[in-house]
C-alpha positions as a Markdown table, in Angstrom:
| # | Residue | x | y | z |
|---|---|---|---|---|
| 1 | Unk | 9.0 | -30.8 | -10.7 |
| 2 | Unk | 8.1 | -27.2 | -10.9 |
| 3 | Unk | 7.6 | -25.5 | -14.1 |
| 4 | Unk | 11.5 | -24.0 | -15.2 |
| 5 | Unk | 10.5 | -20.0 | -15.5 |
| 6 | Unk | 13.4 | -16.8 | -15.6 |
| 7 | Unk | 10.8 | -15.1 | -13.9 |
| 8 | Unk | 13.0 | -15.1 | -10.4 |
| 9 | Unk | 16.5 | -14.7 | -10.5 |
| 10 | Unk | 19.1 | -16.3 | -7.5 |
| 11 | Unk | 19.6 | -12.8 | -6.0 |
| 12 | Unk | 22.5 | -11.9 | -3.3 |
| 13 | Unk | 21.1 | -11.2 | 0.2 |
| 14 | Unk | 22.5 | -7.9 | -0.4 |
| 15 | Unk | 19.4 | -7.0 | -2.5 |
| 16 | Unk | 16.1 | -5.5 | -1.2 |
| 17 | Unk | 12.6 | -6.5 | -2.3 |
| 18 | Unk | 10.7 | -3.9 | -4.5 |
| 19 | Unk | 8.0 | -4.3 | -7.2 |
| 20 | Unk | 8.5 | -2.4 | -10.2 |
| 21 | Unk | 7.7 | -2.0 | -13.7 |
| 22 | Unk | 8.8 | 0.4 | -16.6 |
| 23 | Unk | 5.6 | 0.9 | -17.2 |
| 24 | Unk | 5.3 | 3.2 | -13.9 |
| 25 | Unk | 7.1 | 5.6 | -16.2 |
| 26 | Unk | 4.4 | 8.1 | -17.8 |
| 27 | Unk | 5.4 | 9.8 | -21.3 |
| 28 | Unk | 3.5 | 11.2 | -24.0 |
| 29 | Unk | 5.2 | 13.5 | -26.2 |
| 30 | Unk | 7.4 | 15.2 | -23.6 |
| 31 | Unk | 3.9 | 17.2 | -21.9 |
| 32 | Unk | 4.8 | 15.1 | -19.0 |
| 33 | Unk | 7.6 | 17.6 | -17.8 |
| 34 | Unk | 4.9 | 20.6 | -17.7 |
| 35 | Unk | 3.5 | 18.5 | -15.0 |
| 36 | Unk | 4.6 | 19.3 | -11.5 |
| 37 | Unk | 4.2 | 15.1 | -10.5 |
| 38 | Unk | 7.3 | 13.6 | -11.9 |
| 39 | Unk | 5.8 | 10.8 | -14.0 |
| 40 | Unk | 9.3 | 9.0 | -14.6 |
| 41 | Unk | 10.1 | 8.9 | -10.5 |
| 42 | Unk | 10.1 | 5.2 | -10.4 |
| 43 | Unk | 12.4 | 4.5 | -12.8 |
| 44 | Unk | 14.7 | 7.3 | -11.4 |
| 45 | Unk | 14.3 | 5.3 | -7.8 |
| 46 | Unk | 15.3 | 1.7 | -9.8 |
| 47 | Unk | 18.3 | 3.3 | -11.6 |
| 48 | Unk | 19.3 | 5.1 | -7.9 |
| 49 | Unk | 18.9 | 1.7 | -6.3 |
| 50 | Unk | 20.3 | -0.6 | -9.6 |
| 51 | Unk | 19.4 | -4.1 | -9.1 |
| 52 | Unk | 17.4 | -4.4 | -6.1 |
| 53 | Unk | 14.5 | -5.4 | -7.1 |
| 54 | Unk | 14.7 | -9.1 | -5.6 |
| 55 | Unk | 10.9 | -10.5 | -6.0 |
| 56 | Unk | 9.3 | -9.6 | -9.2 |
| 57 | Unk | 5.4 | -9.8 | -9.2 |
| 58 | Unk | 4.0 | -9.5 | -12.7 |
| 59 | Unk | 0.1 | -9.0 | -12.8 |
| 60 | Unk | -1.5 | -8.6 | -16.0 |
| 61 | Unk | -3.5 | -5.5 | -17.1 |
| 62 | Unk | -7.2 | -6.2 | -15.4 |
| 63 | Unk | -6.1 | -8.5 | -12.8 |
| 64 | Unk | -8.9 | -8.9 | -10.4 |
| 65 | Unk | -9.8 | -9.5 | -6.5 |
| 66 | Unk | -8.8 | -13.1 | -5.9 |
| 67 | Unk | -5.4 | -13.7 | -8.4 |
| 68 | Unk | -4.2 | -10.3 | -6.8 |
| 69 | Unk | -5.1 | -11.0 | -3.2 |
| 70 | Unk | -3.6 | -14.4 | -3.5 |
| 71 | Unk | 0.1 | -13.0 | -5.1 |
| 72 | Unk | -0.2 | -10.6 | -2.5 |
| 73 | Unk | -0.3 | -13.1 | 0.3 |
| 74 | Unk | 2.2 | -15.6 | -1.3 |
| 75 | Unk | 4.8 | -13.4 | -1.8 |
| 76 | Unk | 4.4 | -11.3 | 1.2 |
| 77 | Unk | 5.0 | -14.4 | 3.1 |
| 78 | Unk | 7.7 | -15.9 | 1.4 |
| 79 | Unk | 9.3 | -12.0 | 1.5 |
| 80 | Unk | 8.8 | -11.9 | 6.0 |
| 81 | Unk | 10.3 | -15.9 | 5.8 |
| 82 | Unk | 13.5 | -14.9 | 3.9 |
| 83 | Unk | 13.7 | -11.7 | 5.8 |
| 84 | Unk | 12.6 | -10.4 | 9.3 |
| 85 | Unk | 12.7 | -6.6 | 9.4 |
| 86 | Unk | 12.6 | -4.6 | 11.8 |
| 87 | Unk | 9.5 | -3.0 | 10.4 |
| 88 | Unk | 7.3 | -2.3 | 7.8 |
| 89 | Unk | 6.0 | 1.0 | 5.7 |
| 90 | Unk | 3.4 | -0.5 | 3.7 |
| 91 | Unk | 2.6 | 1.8 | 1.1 |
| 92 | Unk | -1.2 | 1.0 | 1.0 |
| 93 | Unk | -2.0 | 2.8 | -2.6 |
| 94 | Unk | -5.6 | 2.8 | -4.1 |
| 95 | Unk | -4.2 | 2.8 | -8.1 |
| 96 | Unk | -5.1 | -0.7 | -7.8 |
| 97 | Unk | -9.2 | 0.1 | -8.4 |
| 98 | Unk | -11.3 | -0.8 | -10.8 |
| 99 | Unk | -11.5 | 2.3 | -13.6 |
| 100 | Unk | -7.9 | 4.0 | -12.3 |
| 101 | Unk | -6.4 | 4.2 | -15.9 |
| 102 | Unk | -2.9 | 4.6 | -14.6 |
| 103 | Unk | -2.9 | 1.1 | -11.8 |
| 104 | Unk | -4.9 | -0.9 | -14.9 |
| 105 | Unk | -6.2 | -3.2 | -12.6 |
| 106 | Unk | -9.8 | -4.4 | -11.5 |
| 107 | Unk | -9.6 | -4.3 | -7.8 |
| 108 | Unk | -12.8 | -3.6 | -5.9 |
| 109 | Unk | -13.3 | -1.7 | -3.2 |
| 110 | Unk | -14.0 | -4.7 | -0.7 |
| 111 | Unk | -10.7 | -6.0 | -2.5 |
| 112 | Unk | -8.8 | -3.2 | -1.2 |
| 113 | Unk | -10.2 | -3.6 | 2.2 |
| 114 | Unk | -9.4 | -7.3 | 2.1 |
| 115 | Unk | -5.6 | -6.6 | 0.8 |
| 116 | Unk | -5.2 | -4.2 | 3.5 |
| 117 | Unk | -6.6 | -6.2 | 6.3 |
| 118 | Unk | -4.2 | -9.1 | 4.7 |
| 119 | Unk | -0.9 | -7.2 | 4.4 |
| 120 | Unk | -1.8 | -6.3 | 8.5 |
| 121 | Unk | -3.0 | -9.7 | 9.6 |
| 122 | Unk | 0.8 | -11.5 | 7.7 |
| 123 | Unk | 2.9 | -8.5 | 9.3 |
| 124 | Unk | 1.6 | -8.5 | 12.5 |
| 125 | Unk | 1.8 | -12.2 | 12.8 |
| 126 | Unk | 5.7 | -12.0 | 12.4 |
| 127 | Unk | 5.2 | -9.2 | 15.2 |
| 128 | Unk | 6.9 | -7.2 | 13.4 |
| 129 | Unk | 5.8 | -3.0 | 13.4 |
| 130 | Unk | 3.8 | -1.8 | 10.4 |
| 131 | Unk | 3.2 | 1.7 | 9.3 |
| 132 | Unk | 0.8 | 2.1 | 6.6 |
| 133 | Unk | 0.8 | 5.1 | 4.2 |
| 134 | Unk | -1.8 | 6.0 | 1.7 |
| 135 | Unk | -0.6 | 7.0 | -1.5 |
| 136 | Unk | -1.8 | 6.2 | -5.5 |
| 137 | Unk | -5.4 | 6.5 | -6.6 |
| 138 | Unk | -7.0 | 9.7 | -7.6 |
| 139 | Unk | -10.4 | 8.8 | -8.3 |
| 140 | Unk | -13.4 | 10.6 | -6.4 |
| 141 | Unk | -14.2 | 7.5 | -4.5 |
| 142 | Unk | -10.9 | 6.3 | -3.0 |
| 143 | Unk | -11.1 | 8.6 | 0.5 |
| 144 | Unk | -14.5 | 6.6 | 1.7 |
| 145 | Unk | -12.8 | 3.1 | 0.6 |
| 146 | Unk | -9.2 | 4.2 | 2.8 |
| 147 | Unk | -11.7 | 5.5 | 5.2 |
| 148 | Unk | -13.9 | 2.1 | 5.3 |
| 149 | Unk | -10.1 | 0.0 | 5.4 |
| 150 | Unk | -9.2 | 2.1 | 8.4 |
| 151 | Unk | -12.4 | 0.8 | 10.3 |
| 152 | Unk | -11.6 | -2.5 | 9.3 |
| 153 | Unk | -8.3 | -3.0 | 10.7 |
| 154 | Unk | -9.8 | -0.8 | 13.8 |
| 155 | Unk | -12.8 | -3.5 | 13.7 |
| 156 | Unk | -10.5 | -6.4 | 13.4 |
| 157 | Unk | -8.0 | -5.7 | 16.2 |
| 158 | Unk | -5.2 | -4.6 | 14.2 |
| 159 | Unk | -4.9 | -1.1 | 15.0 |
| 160 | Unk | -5.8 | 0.8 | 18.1 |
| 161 | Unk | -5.6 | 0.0 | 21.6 |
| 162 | Unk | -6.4 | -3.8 | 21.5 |
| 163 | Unk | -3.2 | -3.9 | 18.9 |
| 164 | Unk | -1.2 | -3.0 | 21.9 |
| 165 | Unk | 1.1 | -6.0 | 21.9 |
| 166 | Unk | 3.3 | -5.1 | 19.4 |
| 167 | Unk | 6.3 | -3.1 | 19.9 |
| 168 | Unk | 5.6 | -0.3 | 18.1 |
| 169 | Unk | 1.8 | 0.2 | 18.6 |
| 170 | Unk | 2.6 | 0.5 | 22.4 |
| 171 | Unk | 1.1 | 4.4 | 23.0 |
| 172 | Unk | -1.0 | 5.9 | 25.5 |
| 173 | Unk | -2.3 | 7.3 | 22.6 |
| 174 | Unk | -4.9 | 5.2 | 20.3 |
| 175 | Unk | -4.4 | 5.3 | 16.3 |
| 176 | Unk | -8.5 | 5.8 | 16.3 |
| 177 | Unk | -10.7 | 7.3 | 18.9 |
| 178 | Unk | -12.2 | 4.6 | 21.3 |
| 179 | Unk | -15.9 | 5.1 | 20.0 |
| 180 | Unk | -15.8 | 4.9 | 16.6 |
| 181 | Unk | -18.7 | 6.7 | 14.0 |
C-alpha cells in the first residue's frame, strides 16, 4: 500500500499543471519595489490563475543532480500520460545551479544538460512540439552551460534538421547551422 501523503490533491481536469512555491516571492523590507524585476510576479500569476496548480513538486533547499533529474522525469511523464497537449514551452531556466542564491539548489552544469536533453527526449517521444525558452539564472557562467545544452540536443538528434519528423520542427530552415563550432 503506498504511503497516505496530502502532498497531491484529486484535482478537476479543469486545472493546469504549474510548479510553484511562495517562496518565488522576493521581499526584504519593501527595497524590492525600487527594483524594476517584479520579485512578487509568481505569486501574482498563482492568484491570476487561483488553483491551478495540479502537480506539486517539492524539492528541498540543496537538492542535487540525480533526486532532481529523477522528479523531473517522473512527473513529466505522468503530466504527458494524463494530458496530451498540443505543445510544449519548456521554460529551460538555469536558477537551478549550484551557488544561484535565489534557485537554492545544487544542480551541476552536466545536470542541466542532462535535464534538458531529458525534458526533450520525454516530449518528443509523445511527438508532441516543444519550444524551449531560456530564462532564470544570472550567474557569469550560465551562457556557456545553455550554450553547451544547445549542442547537446543538436548532438543528440533532437533539434535541427534530423528532428525533422515532428510537426512543428518541419522548416527549411535548421534551428542550428549544419556544421556546428
Amino acid at each position: 500500500m503506498p504511503h497516505p501523503t496530502q502532498l497531491y490533491q484529486h484535482v478537476p481536469e479543469s486545472r493546469w499543471p504549474i510548479v510553484y512555491s511562495p517562496r518565488y516571492n522576493i521581499t526584504f523590507l519593501g527595497l524590492e519595489k525600487l527594483h524594476p524585476f517584479d520579485a512578487g510576479k509568481w505569486g501574482k500569476v498563482i492568484s491570476f490563475l487561483k488553483e491551478a496548480i495540479r502537480r506539486k513538486v517539492e524539492l528541498e533547499w540543496g537538492t542535487e543532480d540525480d533526486e532532481y533529474l529523477r522528479k523531473v522525469e517522473r512527473n513529466l511523464e505522468k503530466a504527458l500520460q494524463e494530458h496530451q497537449p498540443d505543445v510544449v514551452v519548456y521554460n529551460a531556466g538555469t536558477d537551478i545551479l549550484e551557488g544561484d542564491r535565489l534557485g537554492g539548489l545544487s544542480i551541476s552544469p552536466q545536470g542541466v544538460v542532462k535535464r534538458d536533453e531529458l525534458v526533450f527526449r520525454l516530449v518528443r517521444g509523445h511527438q508532441v512540439p516543444i519550444l524551449m525558452v531560456t530564462s532564470g539564472g544570472y550567474q557569469k557562467r550560465t551562457a556557456r552551460i545553455i550554450a553547451d545544452s544547445i549542442l547537446n540536443l543538436y548532438g543528440q538528434g533532437l533539434i535541427g534538421p534530423q528532428s525533422a519528423s515532428v510537426s512543428a520542427q518541419n522548416s527549411d530552415t535548421p534551428l542550428l547551422p549544419l556544421e556546428v563550432p
